[in-house]
N, C-alpha and C positions, 0 to 999 in steps of 0.2 A: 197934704203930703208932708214928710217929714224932713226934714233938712239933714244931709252926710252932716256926719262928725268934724269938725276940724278940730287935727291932732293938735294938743297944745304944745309950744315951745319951749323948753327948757331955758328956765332966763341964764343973764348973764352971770349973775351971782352964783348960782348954785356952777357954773362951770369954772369959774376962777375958784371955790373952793374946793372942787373936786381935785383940777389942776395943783393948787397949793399942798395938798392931802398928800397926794403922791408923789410931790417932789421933796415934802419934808420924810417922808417914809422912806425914799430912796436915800436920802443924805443918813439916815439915822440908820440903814441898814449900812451903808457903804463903808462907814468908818469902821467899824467892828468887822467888819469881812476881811477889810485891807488891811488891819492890825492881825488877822487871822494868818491870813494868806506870806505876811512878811515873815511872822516866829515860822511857820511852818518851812520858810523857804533859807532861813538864816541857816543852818548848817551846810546849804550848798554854795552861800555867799560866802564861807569863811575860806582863806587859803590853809595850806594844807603847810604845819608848823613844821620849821626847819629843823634837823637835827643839833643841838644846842650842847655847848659846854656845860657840866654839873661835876660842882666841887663833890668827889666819890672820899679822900682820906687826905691825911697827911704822910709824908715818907718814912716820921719813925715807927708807922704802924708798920712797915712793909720790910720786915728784915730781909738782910744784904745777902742770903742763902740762896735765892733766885727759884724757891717752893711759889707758886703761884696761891694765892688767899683772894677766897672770893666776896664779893661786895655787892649788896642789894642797891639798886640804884631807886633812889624816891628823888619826884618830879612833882611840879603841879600842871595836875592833866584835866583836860578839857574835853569830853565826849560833844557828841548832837546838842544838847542842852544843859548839861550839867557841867559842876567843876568839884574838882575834887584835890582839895590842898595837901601836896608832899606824900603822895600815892604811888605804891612801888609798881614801877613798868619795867623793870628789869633786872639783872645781874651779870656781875663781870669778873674774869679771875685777872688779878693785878699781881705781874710778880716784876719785882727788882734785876734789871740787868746790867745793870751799874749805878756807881756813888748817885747821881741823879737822873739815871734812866730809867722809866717804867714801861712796860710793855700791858698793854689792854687787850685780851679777848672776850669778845663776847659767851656766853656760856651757851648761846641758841646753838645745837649741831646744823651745819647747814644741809642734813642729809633729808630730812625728815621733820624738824623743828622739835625734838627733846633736846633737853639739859646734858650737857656734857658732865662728868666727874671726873675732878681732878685724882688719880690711883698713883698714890705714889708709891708703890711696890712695881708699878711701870712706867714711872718717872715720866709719865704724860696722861692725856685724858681718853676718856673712853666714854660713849655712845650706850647707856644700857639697850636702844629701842632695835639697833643692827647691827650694832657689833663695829661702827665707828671706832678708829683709834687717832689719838693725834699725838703729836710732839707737845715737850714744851713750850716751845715756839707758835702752835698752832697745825704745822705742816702735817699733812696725812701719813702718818707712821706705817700704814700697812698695805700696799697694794689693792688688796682684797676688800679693802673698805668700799662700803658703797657709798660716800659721801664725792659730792662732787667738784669739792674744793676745800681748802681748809677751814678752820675756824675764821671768823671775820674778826680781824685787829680794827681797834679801835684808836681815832687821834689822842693823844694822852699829852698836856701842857703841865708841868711844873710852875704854879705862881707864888711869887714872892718866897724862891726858895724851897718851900717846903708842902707847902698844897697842892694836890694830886686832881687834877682835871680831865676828867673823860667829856670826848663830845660823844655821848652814846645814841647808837642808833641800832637797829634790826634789819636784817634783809631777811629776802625772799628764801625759802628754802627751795632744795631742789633742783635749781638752779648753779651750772658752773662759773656764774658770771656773778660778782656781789651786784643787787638790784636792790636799791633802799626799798625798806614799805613805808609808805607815807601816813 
């Protein structure tokens, strides 16, 4: 008669290096995963950048005639992962309303989000996308406008005299309410 099999045992050795196997494979996955997982998650760690003063001219660009002249504003902007050094994010019309007062609009219509122009055969700006009008000032010149508030003024600091500082920012269009966009 023939003697059952007895199963053999897998010794100890081969289990502490199977064991070792997969703990060094899991160390050697886990850092690359977590170095994955962090770039990927780093643009919802980032806070959301305040709106910032930027040196836009000096005052004897801006003669004392009170014609608003407008100004490409360059920044350095920062996307999801990229950066991108002194890259224009906007424009502004600056006009003089006295010896060292500047008045800042932004050029966004807040009816729609096109470019205002400044028409000075009507001595304010106009909307080509609806037919927006506005004042010098920014104020809504025509009833009929479908804009829902006027141009957004901008904080504007004179330093040292003679440099023209805008803290420039964008709002929401469409809205009656200025609502920064962040």
């Amino acid at each position: 008669m023939r003697q059952p099999e007895i199963p053999t045992q897998p010794e100890r050795r081969d289990f502490v290096k199977k064991a070792a196997a997969i703990a060094i494979g899991a160390a050697c996955t886990a850092v690359p995963m977590a170095a994955g997982v962090a770039v990927f998650l780093d643009p919802l760690r980032r806070s959301a950048a305040a709106a910032e003063s930027i040196k836009v001219t000096t005052l004897e660009s801006l003669p004392a005639d009170g014609i608003p002249r407008k100004f490409s504003i360059f920044a350095n902007r920062t996307d999801a992962w990229n950066r991108y050094p002194q890259a224009p994010i906007g424009a502004i019309y600056l006009r003089r309303t006295a010896d060292k007062t500047v008045e800042a609009l932004n050029v966004v219509c807040p009816h729609a989000g096109c470019f205002v122009d400044y028409m000075p055969s009507r001595s304010g700006f106009f909307c080509p996308c609806h037919n927006s009008s506005f004042g010098l000032d920014g104020s809504i010149s025509d009833r009929r406008s479908p804009s829902p508030r006027p141009l957004d003024t901008l904080e504007v600091e004179i330093r040292l005299g003679i440099e023209v500082w805008v803290k420039f920012q964008n709002f929401r269009a469409g809205h009656a309410e200025k609502i920064p966009v962040a």
